[in-house]
MARTI-862921 format. One record per residue (C-alpha): z, y negated, x negated; residue in three letters. Coordinates in nm, 3 decimals, padded with zeros to 5 digits. Each point is the difference from the previous one (the first is absolute). Layout:
# residues N
         Z         Y         X   rest
         Z         Y         X    ALA
...
//
This chain:
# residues 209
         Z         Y         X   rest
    02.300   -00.063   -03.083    UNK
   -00.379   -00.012   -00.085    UNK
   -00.088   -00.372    00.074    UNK
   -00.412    00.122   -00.010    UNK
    00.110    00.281    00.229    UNK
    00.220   -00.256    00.268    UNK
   -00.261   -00.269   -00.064    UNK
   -00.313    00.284    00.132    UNK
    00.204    00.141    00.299    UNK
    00.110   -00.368    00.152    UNK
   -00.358   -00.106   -00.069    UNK
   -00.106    00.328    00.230    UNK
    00.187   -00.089    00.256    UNK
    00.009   -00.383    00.005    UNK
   -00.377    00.094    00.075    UNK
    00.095    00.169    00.301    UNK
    00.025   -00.110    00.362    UNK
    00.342   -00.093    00.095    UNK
    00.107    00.280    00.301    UNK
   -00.238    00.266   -00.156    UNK
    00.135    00.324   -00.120    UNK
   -00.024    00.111   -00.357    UNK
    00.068    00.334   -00.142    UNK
    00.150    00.124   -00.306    UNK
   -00.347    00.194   -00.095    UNK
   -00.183   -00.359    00.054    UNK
    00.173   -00.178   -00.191    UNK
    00.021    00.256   -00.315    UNK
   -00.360    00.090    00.040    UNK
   -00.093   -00.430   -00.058    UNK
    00.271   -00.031   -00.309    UNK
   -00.036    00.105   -00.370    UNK
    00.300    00.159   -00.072    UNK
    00.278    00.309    00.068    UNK
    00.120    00.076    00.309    UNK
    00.310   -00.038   -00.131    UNK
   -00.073   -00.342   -00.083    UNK
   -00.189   -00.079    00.316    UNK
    00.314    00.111    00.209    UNK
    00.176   -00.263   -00.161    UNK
   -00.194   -00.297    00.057    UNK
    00.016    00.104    00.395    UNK
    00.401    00.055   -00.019    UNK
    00.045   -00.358   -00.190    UNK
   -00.285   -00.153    00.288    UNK
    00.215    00.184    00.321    UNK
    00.333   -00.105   -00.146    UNK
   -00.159   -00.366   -00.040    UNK
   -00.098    00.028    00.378    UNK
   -00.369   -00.051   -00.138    UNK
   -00.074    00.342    00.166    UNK
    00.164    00.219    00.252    UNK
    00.027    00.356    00.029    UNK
   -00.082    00.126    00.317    UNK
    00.045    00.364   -00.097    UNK
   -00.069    00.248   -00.334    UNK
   -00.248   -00.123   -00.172    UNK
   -00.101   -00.239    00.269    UNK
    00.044   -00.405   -00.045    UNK
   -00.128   -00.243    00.163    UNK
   -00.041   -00.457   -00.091    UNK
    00.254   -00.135    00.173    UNK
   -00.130   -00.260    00.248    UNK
    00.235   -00.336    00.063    UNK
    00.071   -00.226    00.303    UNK
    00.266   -00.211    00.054    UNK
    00.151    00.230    00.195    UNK
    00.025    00.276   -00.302    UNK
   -00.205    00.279   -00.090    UNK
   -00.280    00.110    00.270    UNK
   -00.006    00.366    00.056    UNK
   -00.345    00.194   -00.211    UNK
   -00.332    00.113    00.148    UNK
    00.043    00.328    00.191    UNK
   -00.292    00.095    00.004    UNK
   -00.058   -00.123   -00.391    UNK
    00.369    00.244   -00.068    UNK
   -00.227    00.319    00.159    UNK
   -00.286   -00.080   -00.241    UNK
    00.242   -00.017   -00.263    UNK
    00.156    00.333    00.063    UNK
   -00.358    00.166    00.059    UNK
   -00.098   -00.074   -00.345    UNK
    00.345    00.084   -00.124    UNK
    00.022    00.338    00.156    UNK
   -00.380    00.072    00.052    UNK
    00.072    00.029    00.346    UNK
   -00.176   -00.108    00.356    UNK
    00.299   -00.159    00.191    UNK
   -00.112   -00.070    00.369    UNK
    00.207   -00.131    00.308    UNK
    00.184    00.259    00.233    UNK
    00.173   -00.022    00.334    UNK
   -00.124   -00.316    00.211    UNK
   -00.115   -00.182   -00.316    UNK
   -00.268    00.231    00.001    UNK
   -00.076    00.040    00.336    UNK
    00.015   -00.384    00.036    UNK
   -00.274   -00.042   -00.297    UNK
   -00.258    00.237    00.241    UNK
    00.080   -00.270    00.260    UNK
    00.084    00.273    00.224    UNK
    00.381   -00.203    00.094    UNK
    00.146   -00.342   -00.082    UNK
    00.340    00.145   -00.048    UNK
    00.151   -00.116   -00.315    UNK
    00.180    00.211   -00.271    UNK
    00.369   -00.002   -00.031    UNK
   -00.008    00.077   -00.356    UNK
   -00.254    00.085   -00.283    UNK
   -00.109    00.280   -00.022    UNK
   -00.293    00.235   -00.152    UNK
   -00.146    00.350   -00.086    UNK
   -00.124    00.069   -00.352    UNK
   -00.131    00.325   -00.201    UNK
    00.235   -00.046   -00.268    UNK
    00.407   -00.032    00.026    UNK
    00.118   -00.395   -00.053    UNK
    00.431   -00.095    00.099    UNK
   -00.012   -00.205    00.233    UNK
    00.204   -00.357   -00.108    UNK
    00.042   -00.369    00.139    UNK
   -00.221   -00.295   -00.030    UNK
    00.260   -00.285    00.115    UNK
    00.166    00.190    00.315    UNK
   -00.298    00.206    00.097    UNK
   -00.009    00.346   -00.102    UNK
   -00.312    00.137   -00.113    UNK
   -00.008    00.390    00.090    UNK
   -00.292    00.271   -00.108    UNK
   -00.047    00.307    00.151    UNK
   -00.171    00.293   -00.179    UNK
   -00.242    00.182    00.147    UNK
   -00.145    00.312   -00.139    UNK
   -00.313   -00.007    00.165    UNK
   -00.148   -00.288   -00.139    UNK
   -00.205    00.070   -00.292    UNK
    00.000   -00.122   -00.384    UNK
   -00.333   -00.262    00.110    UNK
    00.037   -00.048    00.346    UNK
   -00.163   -00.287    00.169    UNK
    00.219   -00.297    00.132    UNK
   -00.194    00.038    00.346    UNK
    00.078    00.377   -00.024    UNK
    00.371   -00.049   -00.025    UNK
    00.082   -00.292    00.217    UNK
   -00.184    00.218    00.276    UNK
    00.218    00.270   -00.076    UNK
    00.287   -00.201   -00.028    UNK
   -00.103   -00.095    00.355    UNK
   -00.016    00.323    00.179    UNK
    00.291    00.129   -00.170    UNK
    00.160   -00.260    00.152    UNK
   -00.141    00.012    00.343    UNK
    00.042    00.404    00.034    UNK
   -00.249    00.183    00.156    UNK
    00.055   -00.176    00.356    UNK
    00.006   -00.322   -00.064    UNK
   -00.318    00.060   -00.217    UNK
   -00.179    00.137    00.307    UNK
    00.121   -00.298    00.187    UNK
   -00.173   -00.241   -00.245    UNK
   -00.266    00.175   -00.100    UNK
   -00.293   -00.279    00.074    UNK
    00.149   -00.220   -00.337    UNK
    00.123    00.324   -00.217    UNK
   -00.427    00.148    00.050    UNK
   -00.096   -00.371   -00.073    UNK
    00.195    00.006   -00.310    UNK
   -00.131    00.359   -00.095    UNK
   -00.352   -00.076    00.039    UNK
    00.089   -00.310   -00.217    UNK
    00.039    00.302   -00.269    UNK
   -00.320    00.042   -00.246    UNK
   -00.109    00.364    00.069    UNK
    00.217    00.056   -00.354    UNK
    00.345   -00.125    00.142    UNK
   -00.075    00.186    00.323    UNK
   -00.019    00.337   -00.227    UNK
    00.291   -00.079   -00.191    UNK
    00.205   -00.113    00.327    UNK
   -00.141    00.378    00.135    UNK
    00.155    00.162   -00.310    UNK
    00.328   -00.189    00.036    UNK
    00.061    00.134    00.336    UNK
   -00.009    00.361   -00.008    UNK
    00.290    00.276    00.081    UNK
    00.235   -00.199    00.224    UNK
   -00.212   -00.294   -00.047    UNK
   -00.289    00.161    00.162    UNK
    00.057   -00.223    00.363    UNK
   -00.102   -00.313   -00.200    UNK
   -00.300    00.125   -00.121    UNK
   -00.072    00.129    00.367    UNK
    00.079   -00.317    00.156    UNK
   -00.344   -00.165   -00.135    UNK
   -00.186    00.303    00.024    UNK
    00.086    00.061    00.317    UNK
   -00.068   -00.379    00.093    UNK
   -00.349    00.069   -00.146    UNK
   -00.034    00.337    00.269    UNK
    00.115   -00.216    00.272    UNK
    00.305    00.202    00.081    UNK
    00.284   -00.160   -00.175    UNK
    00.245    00.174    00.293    UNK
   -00.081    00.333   -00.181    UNK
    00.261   -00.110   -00.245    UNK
    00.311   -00.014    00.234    UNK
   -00.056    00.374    00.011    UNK
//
């Protein structure tokens, strides 16, 4: 074992906040040395309980109380696998529909859409799930997505229902989300991009047709 190698990794991460989630590609990308090498430090560190793998190439600083090991960042794990799979990784289901403040109701379990494909796995006992969706673009904009997510939660009724806060959050949009949300949603999309033009016409009931 390279003790210049071991010595530069648990330096790296000693440096990071305890709960925060680390990839793989982080920690290589701040360390002088081969892969090969790098992946060895990290295997010696989890197996030392100085770091914990959440998930492939995913680890996070363990963070202790005296009741045991406190359960990572969420929201610092999504980061993590954004940069890790070049991704945009937004809430789904009531998550999502809570974040628009449109209900209080509180999600059962964790879940998300993304434009790339990421297995879902366990932090703790909560499972983390991803669902793909195609029509979400390479560069799409958080704002763009979670808006998506939204309505393809909703359905086209429910969206009708609460359209006052889903043509507030739309006209949030800078005139260059709006076109990419408009681009997103054509084909069997096309009622999402009507629901806001509509709005804008003043006959939103058109849509029910």
């Amino acid at each position: 074992m390279n003790v210049a190698v071991k010595y530069s990794v648990e330096s790296y991460i000693k440096h990071r906040r305890k709960g925060e989630a680390i990839t793989r590609e982080q920690i290589i990308s701040h360390v002088s040395a081969s892969e090969p090498a790098v992946d060895q430090a990290i295997s010696r560190m989890a197996r030392a309980q100085k770091l914990t793998r959440i998930t492939a190439g995913v680890y996070v600083r363990p963070t202790e109380s005296r009741f045991g090991e406190l359960p990572p960042s969420i929201p610092s794990i999504i980061k993590s696998l954004e940069k890790k799979h070049g991704a945009v990784i937004v809430p789904a289901g009531a998550k999502a529909v809570n974040e628009l403040g449109i209900s209080t109701q509180l999600p059962m379990q964790l879940s998300y859409v993304s434009n790339k494909r990421i297995t879902p796995f366990f932090v703790g006992k909560k499972l983390l799930t991803f669902e793909y969706k195609k029509a979400l673009p390479e560069k799409v904009s958080h704002k763009v997505a979670l808006l998506y997510s939204v309505i393809s939660y909703l359905g086209q009724a429910e969206s009708l229902e609460n359209m006052a806060k889903l043509n507030s959050a739309y006209k949030q949009l800078t005139q260059s989300q709006q076109r990419q949300f408009e681009s997103m949603t054509s084909g069997k999309l096309k009622w999402m991009h009507r629901l806001f033009k509509e709005e804008e016409n003043g006959s939103v009931s058109q849509i029910r047709r």
